[in-house]
N, C-alpha and C positions, 0 to 999 in steps of 0.2 A: 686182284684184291683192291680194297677201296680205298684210298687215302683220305677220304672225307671221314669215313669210322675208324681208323688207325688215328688221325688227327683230333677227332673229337673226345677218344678214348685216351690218346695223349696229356688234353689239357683236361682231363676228368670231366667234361660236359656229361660223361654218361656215365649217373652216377649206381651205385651199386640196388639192385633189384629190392632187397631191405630196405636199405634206407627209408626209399621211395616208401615204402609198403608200410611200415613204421610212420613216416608224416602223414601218409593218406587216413590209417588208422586215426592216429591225435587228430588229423585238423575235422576228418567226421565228428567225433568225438565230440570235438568244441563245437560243432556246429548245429550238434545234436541239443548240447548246453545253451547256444545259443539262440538256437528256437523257443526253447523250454524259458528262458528267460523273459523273452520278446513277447512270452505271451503272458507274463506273470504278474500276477495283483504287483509285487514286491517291485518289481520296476514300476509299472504306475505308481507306485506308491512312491518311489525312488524321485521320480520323473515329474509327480506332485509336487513334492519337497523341494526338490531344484529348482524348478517355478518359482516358488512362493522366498525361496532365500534368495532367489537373485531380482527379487521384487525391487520396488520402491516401497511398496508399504513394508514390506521388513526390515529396508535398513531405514525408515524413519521410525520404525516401534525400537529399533534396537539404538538409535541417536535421541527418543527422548526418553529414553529407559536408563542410558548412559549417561543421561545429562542430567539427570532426576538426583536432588542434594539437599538435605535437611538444612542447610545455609542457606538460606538467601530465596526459602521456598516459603509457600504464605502459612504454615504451621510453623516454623521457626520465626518468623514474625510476631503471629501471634502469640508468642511465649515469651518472646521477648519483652513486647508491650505488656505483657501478664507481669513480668518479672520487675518491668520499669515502676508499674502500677504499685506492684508491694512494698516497693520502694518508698514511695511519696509519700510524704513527709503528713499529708492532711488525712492519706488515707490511712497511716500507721495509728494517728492519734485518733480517728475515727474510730477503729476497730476496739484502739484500748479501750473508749467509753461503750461501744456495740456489745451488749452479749454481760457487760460488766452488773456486778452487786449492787454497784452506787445507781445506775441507770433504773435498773427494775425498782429501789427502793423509791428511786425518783417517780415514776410512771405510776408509783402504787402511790406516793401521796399525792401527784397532781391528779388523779382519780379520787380523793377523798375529800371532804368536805373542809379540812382545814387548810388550804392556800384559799379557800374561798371566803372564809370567815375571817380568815387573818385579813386578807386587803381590804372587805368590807370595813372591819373594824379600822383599819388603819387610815381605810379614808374617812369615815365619822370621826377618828380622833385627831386629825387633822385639817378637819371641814369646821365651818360657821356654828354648825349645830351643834357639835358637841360643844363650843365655848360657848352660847347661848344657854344651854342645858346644865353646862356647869356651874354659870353665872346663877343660873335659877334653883343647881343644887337639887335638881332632878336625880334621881336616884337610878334612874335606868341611866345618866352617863356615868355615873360609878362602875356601874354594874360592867358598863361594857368596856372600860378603863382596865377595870383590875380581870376580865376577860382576853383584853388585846395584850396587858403586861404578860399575863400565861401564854399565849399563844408565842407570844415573840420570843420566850425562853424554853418553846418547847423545843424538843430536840431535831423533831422531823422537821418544824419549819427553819430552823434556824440549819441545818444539812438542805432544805429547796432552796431558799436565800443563797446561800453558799452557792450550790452547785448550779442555781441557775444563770449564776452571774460567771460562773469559770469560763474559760477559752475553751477547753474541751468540749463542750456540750454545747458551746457556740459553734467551735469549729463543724463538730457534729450533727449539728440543725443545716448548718450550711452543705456539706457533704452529702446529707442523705437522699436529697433529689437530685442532685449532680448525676452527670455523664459518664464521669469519671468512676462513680461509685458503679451506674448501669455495667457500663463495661469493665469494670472488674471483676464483678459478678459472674458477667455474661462470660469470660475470659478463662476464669478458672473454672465455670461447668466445664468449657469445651476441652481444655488443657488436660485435667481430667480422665477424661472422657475416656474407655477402649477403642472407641473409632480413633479419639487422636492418635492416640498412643502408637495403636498398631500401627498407625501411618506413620508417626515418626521412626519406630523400630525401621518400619521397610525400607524410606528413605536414607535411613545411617546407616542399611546394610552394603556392604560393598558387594555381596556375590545377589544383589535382587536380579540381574539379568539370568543369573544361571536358574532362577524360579519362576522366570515366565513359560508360560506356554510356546511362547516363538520359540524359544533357546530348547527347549524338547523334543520340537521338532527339527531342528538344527543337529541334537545328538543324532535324533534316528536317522536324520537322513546321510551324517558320517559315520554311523552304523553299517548303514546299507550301503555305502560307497567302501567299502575297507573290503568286503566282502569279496572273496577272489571270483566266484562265478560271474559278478556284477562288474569287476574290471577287466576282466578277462571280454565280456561282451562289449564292454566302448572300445579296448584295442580293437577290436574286430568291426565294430558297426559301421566304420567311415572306410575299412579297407575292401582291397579285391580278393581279398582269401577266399572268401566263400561265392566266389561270381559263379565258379563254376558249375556249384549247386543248384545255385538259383537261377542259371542260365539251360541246364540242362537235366535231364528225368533219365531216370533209369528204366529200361525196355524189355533188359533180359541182363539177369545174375543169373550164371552157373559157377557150384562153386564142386562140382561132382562127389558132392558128401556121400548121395548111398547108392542106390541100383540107377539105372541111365531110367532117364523118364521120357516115357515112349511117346510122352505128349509133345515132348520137346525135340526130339530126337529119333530120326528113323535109321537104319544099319545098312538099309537095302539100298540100292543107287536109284534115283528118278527112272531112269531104263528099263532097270528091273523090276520095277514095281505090279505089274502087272503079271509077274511068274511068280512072283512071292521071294526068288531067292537071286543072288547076285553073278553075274557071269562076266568072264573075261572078253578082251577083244584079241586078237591075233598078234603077236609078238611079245604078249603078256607074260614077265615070268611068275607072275605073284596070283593070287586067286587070291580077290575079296570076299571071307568070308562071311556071313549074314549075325553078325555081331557078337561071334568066337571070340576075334581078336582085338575087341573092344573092352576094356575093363576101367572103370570107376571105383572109389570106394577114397576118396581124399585127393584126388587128381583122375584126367582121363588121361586113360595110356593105350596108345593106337600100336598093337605088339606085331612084329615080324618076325616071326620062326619060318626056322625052314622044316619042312614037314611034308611028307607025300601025302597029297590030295586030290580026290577026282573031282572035278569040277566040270564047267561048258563053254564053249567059246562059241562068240556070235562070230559064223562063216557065210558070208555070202558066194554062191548063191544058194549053199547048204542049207543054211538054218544054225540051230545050235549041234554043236559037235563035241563029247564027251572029251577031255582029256585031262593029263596026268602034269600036275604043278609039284614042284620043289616049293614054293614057299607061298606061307598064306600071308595076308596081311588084313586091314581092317577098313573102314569107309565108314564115315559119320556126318550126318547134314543134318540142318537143323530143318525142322518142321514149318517154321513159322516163317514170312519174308521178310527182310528190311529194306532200307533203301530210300523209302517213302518222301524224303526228305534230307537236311540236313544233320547228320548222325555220324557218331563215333562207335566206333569197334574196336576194342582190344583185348588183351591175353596175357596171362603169364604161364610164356612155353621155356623150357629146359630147349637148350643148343646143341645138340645135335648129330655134327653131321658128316654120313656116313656116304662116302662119293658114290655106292653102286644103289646107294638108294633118292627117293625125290617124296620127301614129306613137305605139305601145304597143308597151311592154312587160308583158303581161299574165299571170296563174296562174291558167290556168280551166281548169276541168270540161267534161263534155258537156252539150250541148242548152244551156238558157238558164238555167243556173245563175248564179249570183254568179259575177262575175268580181275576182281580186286585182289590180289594178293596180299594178306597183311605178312607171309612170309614162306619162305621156298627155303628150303636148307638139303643140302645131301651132296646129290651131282653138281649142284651148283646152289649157292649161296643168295639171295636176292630179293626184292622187297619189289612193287610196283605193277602194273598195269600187261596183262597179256594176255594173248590174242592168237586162235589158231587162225593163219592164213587159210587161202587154197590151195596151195603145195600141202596141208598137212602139216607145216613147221610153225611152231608156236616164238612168236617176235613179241620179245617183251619191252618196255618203258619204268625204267625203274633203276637200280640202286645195290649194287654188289657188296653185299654185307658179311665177306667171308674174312674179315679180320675181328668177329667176335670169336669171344672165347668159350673153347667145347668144353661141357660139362655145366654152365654157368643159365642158370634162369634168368631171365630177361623179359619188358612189359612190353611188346608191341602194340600197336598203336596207327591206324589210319582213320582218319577225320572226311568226312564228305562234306563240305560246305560249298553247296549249287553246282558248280561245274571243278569244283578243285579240290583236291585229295591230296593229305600231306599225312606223313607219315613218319608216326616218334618211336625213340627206341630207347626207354625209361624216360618218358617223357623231353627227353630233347629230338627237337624237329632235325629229322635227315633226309628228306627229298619231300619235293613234291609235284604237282602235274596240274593240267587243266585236260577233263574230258568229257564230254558236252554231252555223248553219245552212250552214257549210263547210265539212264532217266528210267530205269525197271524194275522190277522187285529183286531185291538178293538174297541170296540163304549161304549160310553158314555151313562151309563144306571142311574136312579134316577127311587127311587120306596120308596112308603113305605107298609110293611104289618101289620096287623093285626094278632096275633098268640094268643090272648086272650080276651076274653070279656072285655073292657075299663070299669072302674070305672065310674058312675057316677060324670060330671063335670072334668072329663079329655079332652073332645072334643066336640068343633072341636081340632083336631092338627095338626099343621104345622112343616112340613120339609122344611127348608128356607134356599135360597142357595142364595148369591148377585152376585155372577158371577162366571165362569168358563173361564179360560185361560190355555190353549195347549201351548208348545213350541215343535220344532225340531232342533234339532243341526245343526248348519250352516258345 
């Protein structure tokens, strides 16, 4: 027995056939999601967005967005000086004569012919002429005496008099073409205004950054970072989980759902091919039957009954010679070759093993080449590399795996990388070899034999395989 698989099975390195088959399942799965991602607008999109947030132009929209304050900004300015302006003292007293009763009446009588008549008259009755005129007792300086007496008690002149001599209407002559009056003006159109307005509303709002367009694009793209398919693909992007996938292709899945496919799979032995049906060699207690004891339908199962059969044995220097077998059993090769290269093979086979029989799962060539063993269970338990001499006796290089457990499914596993073959058992590594001299095509052989009279209620027996998967190195 082995003490390297006693040992390994000890510290659980080999972990149970589920498990395995359960994570292989989920990490496909993800991997299947993580393609689907990889290739999706929604990541670009993702991938856009992350760009542009971790910009310099986003975080200077989002520091003068943040920095942006109705204080000390040039529409708070100009309000201020608005507000200074309605203040002032010249402009207060301007406004009360602007717009006022007294003003219009004013405007309506320096537009009328009496401030004109009056200072006319006033200078004649204060000038030469009229005392000359007097003196002479001319009757047009009467006339225009008790003319200028009326004007000077009329009411309109004696309110122009008055109010052109007030401070008001001074200050307000003064004011009207001022700077001060321009831009007060100018000050309250713009204060006003809906364009102010709304700009000061924006600046006094404290959430304007959640109303840019930057900051929308900010939610969607922690929308789409929350999203579990989208996290689930960065845990994965920078790891080795998925090397394996990406490192290597799948060549052949069997997973023996329905009838055996005959494209895939031949019953007959390379030997016999040319009879059409299978024949024994001398010593043989089993007869290969021509794909009887073959059966599919959720697993293959290579069955060994004991059973009278006539079958043929190759007799030299006879030929073939008819005889009578106790027990039939089955032989399955794959059609197609592997080998070609760097490639994996492996199986999830049920354990087995019944010492008068010798079921393999074997990777051979023609004639008496090496043969790969991904596994040997019955007579002898063992994993590795074997070879029929010229004696006849087959010396193998490999790996005594008779401390698994019978009854228990398990994923075999041998790897060809150039000249070295290693070989897992639920994927932990338990032997391996360098051999130069395996550089041929290999086919997928499943057999089991008979090497002893079976015991009473040993059989039928099944060698049960649930599938078969090939890789090639990309």
């Amino acid at each position: 027995m082995s003490f390297k698989i006693f040992a390994l099975q000890l510290a659980g390195k080999i972990k149970p056939v589920e498990k395995i088959e359960k994570q292989r399942e989920t990490l496909w799965k993800d991997y299947q999601g993580f393609l689907k991602v990889d290739q999706s607008d929604e990541l670009k999109e993702y991938l856009a967005l992350e760009s542009f947030i971790n910009s310099s132009e986003f975080k200077k929209k989002k520091n003068e967005v943040d920095a942006l304050r109705f204080k000390g900004s040039k529409e708070y300015n100009e309000l201020a000086e608005f507000k200074k302006l309605q203040k002032a003292k010249h402009l207060k007293r301007y406004f009360k004569i602007a717009g006022s009763q007294d003003l219009k009446r004013f405007e309506e009588i320096v537009n009328s012919e009496k401030p004109k008549d009056f200072e006319q008259l006033k200078e004649y009755i204060g000038g030469e002429k009229f005392a000359n005129d007097k003196r002479e007792k001319k009757k047009e300086a009467l006339e225009k005496k008790d003319k200028y007496r009326v004007l000077k008690s009329d009411s309109d002149i004696r309110f122009f008099l008055r109010f052109k001599k007030s401070s008001l209407y001074k200050n307000y002559l003064s004011v009207q073409p001022s700077n001060d009056l321009k831009k007060f003006k100018e000050l309250k159109e713009r204060t006003v205004s809906k364009e102010f307005q709304e700009r000061k509303t924006y600046l006094e709002d404290k959430k304007k950054w959640e109303k840019t367009e930057e900051f929308q694009k900010q939610i969607r793209y922690e929308e789409i970072k929350k999203q579990p398919h989208i996290q689930k693909y960065f845990i994965y992007k920078n790891s080795t989980d998925f090397d394996f996938y990406k490192n290597w292709e799948v060549t052949f899945d069997e997973d023996f759902s329905g009838i055996l496919n005959a494209e895939r799979w031949q019953t007959v032995t390379k030997l016999a091919e040319n009879i059409g049906e299978n024949f024994s060699l001398p010593g043989d207690l089993h007869f290969f039957t021509s794909g009887a004891n073959v059966k599919t339908g959720g697993k293959l199962t290579i069955e060994v009954k004991k059973e009278k059969v006539k079958g043929r044995v190759w007799q030299m220097p006879a030929g073939f010679l008819p005889v009578d077998f106790d027990y039939t059993s089955g032989w399955l090769s794959s059609v197609g070759s592997f080998g070609k290269g760097d490639e994996i093979f492996e199986a999830k086979i049920k354990f087995n093993s019944v010492k008068q029989l010798v079921s393999t799962f074997q990777l051979s060539g023609d004639g008496n080449s090496p043969m790969v063993n991904l596994l040997e269970m019955g007579m002898k338990n063992r994993l590795g590399i074997s070879k029929l001499n010229d004696k006849g006796k087959i010396s193998v290089v490999g790996l005594d795996i008779s401390n698994l457990k019978n009854g228990r499914w398990y994923i075999f596993s041998v790897e060809k990388s150039g000249s070295v073959f290693i070989w897992k058992i639920n994927e932990t590594e338990v032997f391996r070899t360098t051999r130069g001299d395996i550089n041929y095509p290999l086919y997928i052989t499943v057999s089991t034999m008979v090497i002893h009279d079976v015991p009473e209620g040993r059989l039928p027996n099944n060698f049960e395989i649930e599938w078969i998967k090939c890789y090639r190195k990309r």
